[in-house]
C-alpha positions in Angstrom: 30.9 9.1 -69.2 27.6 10.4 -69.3 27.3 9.8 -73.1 28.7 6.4 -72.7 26.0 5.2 -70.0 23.3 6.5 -72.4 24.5 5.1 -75.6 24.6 1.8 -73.6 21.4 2.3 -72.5 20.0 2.7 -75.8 21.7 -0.6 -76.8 20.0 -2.3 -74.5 16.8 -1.1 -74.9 16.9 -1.6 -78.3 18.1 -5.2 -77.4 15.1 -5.9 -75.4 12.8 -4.8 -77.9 14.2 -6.9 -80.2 13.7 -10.1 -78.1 10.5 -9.6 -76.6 9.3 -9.3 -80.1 11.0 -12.4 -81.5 9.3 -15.7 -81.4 11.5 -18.4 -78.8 10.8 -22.2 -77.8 10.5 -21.2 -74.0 10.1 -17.9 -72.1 13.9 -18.0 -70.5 15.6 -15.5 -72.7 12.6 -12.7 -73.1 12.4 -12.7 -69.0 16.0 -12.9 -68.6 16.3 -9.9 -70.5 13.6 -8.0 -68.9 14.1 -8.6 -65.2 17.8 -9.5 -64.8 20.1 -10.9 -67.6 23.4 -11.7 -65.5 24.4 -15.1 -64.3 26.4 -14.1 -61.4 23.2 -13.7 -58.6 19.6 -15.1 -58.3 17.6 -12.5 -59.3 14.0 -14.0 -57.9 12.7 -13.8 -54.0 10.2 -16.6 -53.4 8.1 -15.4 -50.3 7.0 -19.1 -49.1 10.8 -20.3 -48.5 12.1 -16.6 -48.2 15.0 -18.4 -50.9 16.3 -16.4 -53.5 15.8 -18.4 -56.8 16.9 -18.5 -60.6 14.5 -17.3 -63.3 14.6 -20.9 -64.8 11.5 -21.6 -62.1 9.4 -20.0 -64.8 10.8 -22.0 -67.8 7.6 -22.6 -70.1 4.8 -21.4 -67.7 2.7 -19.1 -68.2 4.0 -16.0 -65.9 2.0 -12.7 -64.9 4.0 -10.0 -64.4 2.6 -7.4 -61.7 4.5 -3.7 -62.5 4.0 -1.5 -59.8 6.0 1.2 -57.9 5.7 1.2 -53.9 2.6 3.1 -54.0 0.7 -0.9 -54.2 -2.4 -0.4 -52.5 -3.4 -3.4 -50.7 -7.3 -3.6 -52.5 -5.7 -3.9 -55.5 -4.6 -7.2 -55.0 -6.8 -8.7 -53.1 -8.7 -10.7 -55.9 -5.4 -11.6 -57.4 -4.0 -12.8 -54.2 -7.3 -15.0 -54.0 -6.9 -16.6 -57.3 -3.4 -17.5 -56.9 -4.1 -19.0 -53.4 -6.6 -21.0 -54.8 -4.8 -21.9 -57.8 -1.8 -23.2 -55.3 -3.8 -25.6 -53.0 -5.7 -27.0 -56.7 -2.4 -27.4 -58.2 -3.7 -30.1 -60.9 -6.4 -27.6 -62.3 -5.5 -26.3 -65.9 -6.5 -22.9 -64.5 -3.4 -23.5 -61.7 -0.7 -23.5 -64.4 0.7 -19.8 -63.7 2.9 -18.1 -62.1 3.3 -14.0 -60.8 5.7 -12.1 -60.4 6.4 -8.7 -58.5 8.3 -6.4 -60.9 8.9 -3.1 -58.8 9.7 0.1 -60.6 11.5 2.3 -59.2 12.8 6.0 -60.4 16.6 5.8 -61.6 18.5 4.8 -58.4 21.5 6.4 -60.0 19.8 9.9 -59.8 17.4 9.2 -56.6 19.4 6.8 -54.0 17.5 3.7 -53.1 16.6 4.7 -48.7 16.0 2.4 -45.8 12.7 3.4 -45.6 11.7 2.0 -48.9 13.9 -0.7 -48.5 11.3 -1.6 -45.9 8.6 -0.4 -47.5 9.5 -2.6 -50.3 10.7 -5.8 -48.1 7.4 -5.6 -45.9 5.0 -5.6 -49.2 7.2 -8.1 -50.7 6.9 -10.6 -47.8 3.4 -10.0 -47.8 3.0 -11.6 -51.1 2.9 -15.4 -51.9 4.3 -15.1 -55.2 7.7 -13.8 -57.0 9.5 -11.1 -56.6 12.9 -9.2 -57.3 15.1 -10.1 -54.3 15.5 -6.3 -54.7 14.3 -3.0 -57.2 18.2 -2.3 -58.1 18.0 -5.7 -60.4 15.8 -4.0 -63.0 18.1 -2.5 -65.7 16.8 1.1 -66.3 16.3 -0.4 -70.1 14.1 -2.3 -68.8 12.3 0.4 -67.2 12.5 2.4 -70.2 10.2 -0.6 -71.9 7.9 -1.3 -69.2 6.9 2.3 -69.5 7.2 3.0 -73.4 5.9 -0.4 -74.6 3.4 -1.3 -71.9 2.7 1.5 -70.9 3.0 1.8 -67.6 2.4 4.6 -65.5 1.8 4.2 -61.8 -1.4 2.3 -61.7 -0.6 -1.4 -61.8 -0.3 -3.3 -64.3 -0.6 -7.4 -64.9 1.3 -8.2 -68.0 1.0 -11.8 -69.4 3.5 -13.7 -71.0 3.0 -17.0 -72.4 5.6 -20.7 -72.1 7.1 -19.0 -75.6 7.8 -15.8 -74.1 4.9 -14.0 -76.1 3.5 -11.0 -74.6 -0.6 -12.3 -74.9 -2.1 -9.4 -72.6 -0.3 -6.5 -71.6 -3.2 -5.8 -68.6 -5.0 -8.6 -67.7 -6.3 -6.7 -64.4 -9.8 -5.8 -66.2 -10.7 -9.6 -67.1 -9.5 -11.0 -63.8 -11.5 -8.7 -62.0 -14.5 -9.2 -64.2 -14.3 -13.1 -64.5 -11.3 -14.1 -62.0 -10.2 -17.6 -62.6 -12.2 -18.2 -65.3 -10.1 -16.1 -67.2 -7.3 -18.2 -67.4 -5.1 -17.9 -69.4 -5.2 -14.5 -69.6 -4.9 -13.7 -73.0 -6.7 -11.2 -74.9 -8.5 -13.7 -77.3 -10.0 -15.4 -74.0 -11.0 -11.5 -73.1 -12.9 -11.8 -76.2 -14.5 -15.1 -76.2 -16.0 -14.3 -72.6 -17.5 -11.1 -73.7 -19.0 -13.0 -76.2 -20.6 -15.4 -74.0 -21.9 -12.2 -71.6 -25.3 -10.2 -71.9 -26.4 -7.8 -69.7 -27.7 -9.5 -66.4 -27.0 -9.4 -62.7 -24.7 -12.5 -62.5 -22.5 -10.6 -64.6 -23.0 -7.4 -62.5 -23.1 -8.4 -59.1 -23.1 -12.3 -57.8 -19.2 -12.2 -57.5 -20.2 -9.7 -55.2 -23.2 -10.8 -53.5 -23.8 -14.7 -53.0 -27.2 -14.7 -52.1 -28.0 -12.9 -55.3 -27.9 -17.2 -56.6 -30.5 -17.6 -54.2 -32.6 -14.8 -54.4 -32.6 -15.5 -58.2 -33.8 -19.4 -57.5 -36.2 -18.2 -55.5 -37.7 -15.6 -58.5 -37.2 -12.4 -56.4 -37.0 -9.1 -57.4 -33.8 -7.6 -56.9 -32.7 -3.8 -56.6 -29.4 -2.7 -56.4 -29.3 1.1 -55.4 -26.4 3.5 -54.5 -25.0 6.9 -53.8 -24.5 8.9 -50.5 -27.6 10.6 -49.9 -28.6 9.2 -46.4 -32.3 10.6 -46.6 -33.1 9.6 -50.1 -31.9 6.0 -48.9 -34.6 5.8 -46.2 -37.5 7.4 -48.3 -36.4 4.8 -51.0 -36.3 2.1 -49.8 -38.9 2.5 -47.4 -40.9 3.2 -50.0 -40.2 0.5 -52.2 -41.1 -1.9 -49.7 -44.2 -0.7 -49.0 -44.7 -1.0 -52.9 -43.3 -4.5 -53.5 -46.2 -5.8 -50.2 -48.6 -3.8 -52.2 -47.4 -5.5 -55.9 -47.7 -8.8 -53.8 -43.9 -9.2 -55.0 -40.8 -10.5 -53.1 -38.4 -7.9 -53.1 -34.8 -8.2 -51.8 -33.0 -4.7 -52.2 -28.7 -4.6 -51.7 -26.8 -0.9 -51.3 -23.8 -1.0 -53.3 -22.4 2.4 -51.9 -19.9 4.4 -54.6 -17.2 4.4 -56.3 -15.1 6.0 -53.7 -16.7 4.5 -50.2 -15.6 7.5 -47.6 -16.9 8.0 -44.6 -20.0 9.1 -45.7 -21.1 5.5 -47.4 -19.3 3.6 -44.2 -21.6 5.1 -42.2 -24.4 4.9 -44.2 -24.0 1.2 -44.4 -24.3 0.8 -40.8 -27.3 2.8 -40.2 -28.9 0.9 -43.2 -28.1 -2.4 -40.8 -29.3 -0.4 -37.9 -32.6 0.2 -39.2 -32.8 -2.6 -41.4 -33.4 -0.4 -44.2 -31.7 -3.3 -46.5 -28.7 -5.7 -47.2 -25.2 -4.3 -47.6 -22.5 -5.3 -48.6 -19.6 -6.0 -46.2 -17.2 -3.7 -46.0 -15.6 -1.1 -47.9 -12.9 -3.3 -50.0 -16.6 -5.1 -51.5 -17.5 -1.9 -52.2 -14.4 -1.2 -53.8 -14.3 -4.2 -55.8 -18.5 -3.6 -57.3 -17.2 -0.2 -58.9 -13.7 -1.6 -59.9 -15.0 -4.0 -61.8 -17.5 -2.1 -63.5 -15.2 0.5 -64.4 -12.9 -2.7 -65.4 -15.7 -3.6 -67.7 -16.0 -0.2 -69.6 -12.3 -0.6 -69.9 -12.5 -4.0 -71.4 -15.1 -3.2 -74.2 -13.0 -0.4 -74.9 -9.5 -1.9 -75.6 -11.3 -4.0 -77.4 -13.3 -1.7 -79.9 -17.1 -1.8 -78.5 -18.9 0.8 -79.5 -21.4 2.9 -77.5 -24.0 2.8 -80.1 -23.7 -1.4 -80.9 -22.9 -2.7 -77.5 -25.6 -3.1 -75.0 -23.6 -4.4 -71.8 -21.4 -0.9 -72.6 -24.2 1.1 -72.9 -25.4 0.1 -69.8 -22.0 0.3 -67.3 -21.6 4.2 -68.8 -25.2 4.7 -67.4 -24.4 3.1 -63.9 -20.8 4.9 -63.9 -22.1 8.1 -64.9 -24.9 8.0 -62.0 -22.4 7.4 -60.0 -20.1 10.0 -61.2 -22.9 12.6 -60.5 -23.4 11.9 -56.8 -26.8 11.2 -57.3 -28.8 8.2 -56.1 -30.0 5.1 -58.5 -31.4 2.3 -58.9 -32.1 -0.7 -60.9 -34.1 -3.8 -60.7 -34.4 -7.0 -62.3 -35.8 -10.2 -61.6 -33.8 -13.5 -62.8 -31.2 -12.3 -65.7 -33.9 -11.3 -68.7 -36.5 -9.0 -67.0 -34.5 -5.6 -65.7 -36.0 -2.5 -64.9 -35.1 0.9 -66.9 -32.1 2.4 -65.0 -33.0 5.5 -63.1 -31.4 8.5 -61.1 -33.1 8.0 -57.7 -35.5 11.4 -57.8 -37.2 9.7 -60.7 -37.4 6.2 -59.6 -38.5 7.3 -56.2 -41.6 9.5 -57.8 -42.1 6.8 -60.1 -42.8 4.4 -57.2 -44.5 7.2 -54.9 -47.3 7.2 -57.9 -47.5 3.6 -58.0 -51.2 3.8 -57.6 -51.3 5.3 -61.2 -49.6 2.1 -62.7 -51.0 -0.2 -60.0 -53.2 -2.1 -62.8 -50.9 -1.6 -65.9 -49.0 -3.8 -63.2 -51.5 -6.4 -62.7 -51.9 -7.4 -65.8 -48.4 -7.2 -67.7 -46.2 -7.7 -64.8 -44.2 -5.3 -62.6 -41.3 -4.1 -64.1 -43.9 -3.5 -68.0 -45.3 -1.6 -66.1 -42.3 0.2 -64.1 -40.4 1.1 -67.1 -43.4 2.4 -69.3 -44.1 4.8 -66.0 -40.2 5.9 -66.2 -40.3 6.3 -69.8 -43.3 8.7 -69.7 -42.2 10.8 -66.9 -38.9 11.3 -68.1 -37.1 14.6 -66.7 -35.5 17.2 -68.7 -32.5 16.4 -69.5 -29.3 18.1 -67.4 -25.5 17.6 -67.9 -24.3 14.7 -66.9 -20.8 13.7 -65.8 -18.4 10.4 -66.0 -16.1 10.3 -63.7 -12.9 7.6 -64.3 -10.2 7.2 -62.1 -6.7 7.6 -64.2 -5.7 3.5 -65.2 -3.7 2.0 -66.9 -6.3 1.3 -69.7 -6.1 5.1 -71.0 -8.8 7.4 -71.1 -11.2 6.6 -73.7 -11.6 9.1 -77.0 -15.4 8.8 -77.1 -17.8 8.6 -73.8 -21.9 9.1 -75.0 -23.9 10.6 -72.9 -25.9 7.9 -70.6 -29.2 10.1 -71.4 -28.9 11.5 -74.9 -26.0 9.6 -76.4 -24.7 12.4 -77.6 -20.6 12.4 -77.1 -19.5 14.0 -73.9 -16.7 16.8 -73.8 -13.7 15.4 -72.3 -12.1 17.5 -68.9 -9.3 17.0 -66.7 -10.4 16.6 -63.4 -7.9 16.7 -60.4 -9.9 15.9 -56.8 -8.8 14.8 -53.3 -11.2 11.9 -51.9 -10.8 12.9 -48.3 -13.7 13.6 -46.0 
């Protein structure tokens, strides 16, 4: 019997391999035979009517197909969740024309049985969403699995598969770009991936206003703006009350946001509300923002990756592995820029924070080329020695990259395995 299940297995692996890589007029048959290929039971939950429906709801629409197992952790939707929203009450918009749908993966429940507690689990994060689901995890053939993971790739982190009206497979992670760009990124593919890195360069739109709307006004307005993070509550205070005092001396407006790390514990929750306390500077939010400024970041190393940026010929990437590796070394940074051209020379915070402590030694470089001229030629003579550095990247679904440079040397970092539990 045993034989006979896995020789039928094979077959229908085999069988859906064979028709998601064939071309078809509409998308029917490819998702038929991916999430349930029967005719005798709607295989699709719609949340908004709580009606199970047929997978001829998708015919020739662009569909998204969100792989996960019941370890969905609420952040990573969020962005997602407000997309499609907005997409459903601007349902005329080009950028509407999608639909998602939950695909849960489960271990084999003919080896592990399927238990009220995750039918709950499952039923209460299904409800929870406003798109597609499967009315339930047994629906999804184990050769179906068997793809998912093979093919795609998938291996507990999320994943956000697109598939075009034709049924083509056109991105098989579109998390990165809708994290990076959200809507904009319609539809999805890997060839708009590409076109909207082309349009990018390095500049704090890019890095932060997604993040951060008054970062449109403070740029209107022709302010300087820092973005610092890290943990380190005492270097927070002597920076930025020090830079402060500098920008009143520099006669420059100066509007300076925490951004926290990668991982916001404890530690950078309350950090953020003794920076409101003692109006050391803005913050953002809450811990989900904070979330969301590293995600994407790490999102955007991600992106050039799959796509074959290197290290030494691609600015913006060059620039993301110097603010995740800061960050990876639990040190304070900073950068600061004014509008999207003129940016400061990243820094650990030890150097910036001498750097600006001395500002009487640049004070008149400053006057007559400009601030941040005369910022970054004070950084780049008092360099410190340099020390090993570390990246630290959380395991995603868009692989561990073969080369990482060194943010200080560019020299090619040795590659660890690092296993660490975030709790305070």
């Amino acid at each position: 019997m045993k034989l006979i299940y896995e020789k039928k297995q094979t077959e229908a692996y085999l069988l859906i391999f064979r028709v998601m890589e064939t071309p078809h007029l509409d998308n029917t048959k490819p998702l038929k035979h991916l999430i349930y290929l029967k005719d005798d039971q709607l295989p699709l939950y719609e949340s908004s009517t709580k009606n199970r429906v047929s997978i001829d709801i998708l015919k020739k629409k662009i569909v998204l197909l969100l792989i996960s197992d019941l370890d969905l952790a609420p952040d990573e939707l969020t962005v997602l969740d407000q997309m499609y929203q907005e997409a459903r009450q601007n349902p005329t918009r080009d950028e509407s024309q999608y639909e998602v749908v939950w695909l849960l993966v489960v271990p084999n429940h003919r080896a592990i049985p399927w238990s009220h507690e995750n039918q709950s689990k499952f039923e209460g994060i299904r409800n929870m969403m406003p798109w597609y689901s499967m009315f339930h995890p047994s629906l999804l053939d184990p050769a179906a699995i068997k793809y998912i993971k093979e093919v795609w790739h998938f291996n507990k982190k999320p994943l956000l598969v697109v598939m075009d009206p034709q049924g083509k497979i056109v991105n098989t992670n579109a998390f990165h770009m809708i994290w990076i760009w959200g809507s904009v990124a319609f539809p999805f593919t890997s060839m708009r991936e590409e076109a909207l890195w082309r349009e990018e360069t390095w500049r704090i739109e890019l890095l932060a206003d997604s993040i951060e709307p008054m970062i449109f006004n403070w740029i209107a307005d022709g302010k300087y703006i820092c973005l610092y993070g890290g943990e380190d509550l005492e270097w927070i205070r002597k920076f930025t009350k020090t830079a402060q005092t500098v920008a009143r001396s520099a006669g420059i407006q100066l509007e300076m946001l925490y951004v926290g790390k990668s991982n916001p514990r404890e530690k950078v929750r309350k950090n953020n509300d003794i920076i409101r306390a003692e109006n050391l500077s803005h913050v953002l939010p809450d811990s989900t923002v904070i979330w969301f400024f590293w995600v994407r970041l790490e999102s955007m190393l991600h992106s050039k990756l799959q796509h074959e940026k290197s290290f030494d010929h691609d600015p913006i990437l060059r620039e993301i592995n110097v603010m995740l590796t800061y960050d990876g070394n639990d040190q304070g940074w900073a950068v600061i820029c004014r509008g999207s051209n003129d940016w400061m020379r990243r820094a650990n915070g030890d150097t910036v924070l001498t750097s600006l402590t001395n500002y009487k030694e640049w004070e008149d470089v400053a006057r007559d080329r400009g601030f941040l001229p005369a910022l970054n030629e004070h950084l780049e003579a008092n360099q410190p020695p340099h020390h090993c550095n570390r990246l630290i990247l959380p395991g995603t679904s868009g692989g561990v990259p073969e080369r990482v440079v060194c943010a200080e040397c560019g020299r090619s970092m040795e590659k660890f395995f690092l296993y660490r539990c975030c709790t305070d």
